[in-house]
N, C-alpha and C positions, 0 to 999 in steps of 0.2 A: 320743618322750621328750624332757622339758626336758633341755640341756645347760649354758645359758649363767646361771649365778646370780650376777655378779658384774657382770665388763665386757663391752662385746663393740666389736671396732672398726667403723669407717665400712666399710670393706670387706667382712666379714664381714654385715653389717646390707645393704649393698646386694645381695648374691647371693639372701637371702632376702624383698625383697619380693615381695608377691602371695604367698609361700608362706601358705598356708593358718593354717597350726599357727605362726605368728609374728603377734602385735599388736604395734603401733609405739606408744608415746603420747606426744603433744608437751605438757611439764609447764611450758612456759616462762611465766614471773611477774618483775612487779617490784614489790615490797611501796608503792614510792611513787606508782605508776600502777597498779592491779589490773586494768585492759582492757588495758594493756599486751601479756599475750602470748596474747589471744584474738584481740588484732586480727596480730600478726605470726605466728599460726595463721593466719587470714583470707589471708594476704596468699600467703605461701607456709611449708610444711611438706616435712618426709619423707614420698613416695609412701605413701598407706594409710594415715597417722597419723591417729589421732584427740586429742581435746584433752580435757586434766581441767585445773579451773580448782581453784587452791591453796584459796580461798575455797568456792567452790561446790562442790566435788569433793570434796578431799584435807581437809577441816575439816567440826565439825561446830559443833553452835548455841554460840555461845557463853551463859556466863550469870554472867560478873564472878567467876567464882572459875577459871575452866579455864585461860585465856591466851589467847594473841590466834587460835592457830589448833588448836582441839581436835581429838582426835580425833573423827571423826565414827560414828555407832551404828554397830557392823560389820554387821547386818544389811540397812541403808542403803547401807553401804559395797560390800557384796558384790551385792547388786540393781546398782548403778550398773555395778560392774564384769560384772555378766552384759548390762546391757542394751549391754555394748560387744562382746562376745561372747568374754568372757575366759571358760573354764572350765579344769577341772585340766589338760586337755593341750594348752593354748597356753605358747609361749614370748613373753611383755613382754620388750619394750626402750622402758625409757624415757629424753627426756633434754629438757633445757633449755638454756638459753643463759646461768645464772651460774653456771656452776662446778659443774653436777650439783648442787646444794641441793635444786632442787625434787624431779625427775628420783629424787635418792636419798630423798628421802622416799615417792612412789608404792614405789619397791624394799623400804622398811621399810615400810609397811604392807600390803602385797601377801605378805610374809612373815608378818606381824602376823594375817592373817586364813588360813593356810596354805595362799600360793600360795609355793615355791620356785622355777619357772622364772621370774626377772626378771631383767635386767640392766639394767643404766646403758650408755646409748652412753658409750665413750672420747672426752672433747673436746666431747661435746652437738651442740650447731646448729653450732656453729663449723666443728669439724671434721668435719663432715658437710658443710658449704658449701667448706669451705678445700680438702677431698680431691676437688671438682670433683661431687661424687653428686645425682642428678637431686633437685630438687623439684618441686610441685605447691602451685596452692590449692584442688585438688578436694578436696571432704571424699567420704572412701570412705563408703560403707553399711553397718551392722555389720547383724549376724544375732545377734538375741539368743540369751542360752542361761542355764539356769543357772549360778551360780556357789557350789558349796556353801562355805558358810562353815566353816573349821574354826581359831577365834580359840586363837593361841598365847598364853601369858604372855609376853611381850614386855614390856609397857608397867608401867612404874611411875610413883606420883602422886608428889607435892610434900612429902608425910607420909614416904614409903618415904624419901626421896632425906635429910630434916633427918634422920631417925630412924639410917640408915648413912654420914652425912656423916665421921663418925670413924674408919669402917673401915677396915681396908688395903687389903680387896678391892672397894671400890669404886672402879671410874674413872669421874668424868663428864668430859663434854666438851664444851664450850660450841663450834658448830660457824656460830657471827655471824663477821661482821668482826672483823679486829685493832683496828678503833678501838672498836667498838661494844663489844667485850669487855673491853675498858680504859675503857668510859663515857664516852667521844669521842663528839662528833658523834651525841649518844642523840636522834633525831627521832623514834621510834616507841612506845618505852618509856618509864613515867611516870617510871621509877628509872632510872640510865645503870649501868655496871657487870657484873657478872656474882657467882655465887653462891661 
């Protein structure tokens, strides 16, 4: 049974590698190098991890109205994740090297298509390396499997969010940099800002 849907520490994550019923995923990206964190996968990773690329992976086609990183079809979504040999009774730990950005987006869409067992490493790569825990650059083997899609309403569009923008009960939360959210230093986005 999944236990860990939230965090889990370096410690805890190292007594379960090799365990069967645990997948590792290394989500590391840097939006201004995107080989960035395939190559420092390449290089060395967490024992057994495998790698989802924000682009390739975690996004789907763009088409000038979606944003820079769409969701991608869940039925797409959930193929890529069986062909890692994710199914209902594995526990994900994913994590990266900026602060869990990427790391918690695999955790939100892996809920999005209803997987609950996920977690975020505490600290990502850092404190995985900082707490002394073995790495590797072997890429392990996955065993495909199914993975049944069961898409939650999670996701709302850019219509839902202007249309409840005056409610009480709405919270958003712009989850960029502190400059990038004050329209500082905007290198990515054609507008700097936030909504």
């Amino acid at each position: 049974m999944n236990s860990f849907t939230t965090l889990v520490c370096a410690e805890t994550l190292a007594r379960h590698l090799g365990d069967a019923g645990w997948i590792v995923v290394d989500c590391r990206h840097d939006l201004f190098d995107t080989e960035a964190g395939r190559r420092a996968y390449a290089r060395s990773h967490v024992p057994g991890a495998c790698f989802l690329h924000l682009d390739e992976d975690l996004s789907g086609e763009k088409n000038r109205r979606n944003g820079r990183h769409p969701l991608p079809a869940p039925e797409v979504f959930c193929a890529r994740l069986g062909s890692l040999g994710v199914d209902g009774t594995r526990q994900v730990v994913a994590y990266d090297a900026s602060g869990g950005v990427y790391a918690a987006r695999l955790w939100w869409m892996l809920r999005w298509v209803g997987h609950a067992g996920v977690a975020v490493l505490d600290g990502g790569w850092d404190a995985w390396v900082k707490s002394g825990q073995p790495v590797t650059a072997e890429q392990p083997r996955a065993s495909p499997v199914h993975f049944e899609c069961r898409v939650q309403p999670l996701a709302v569009d850019a219509a839902h969010v202007v249309c409840h923008l005056e409610e009480p009960g709405l919270c958003l939360i712009d989850a960029r940099s502190p400059d990038r959210f004050r329209g500082e230093n905007e290198t990515l986005d054609p507008v700097g800002g936030h909504i």
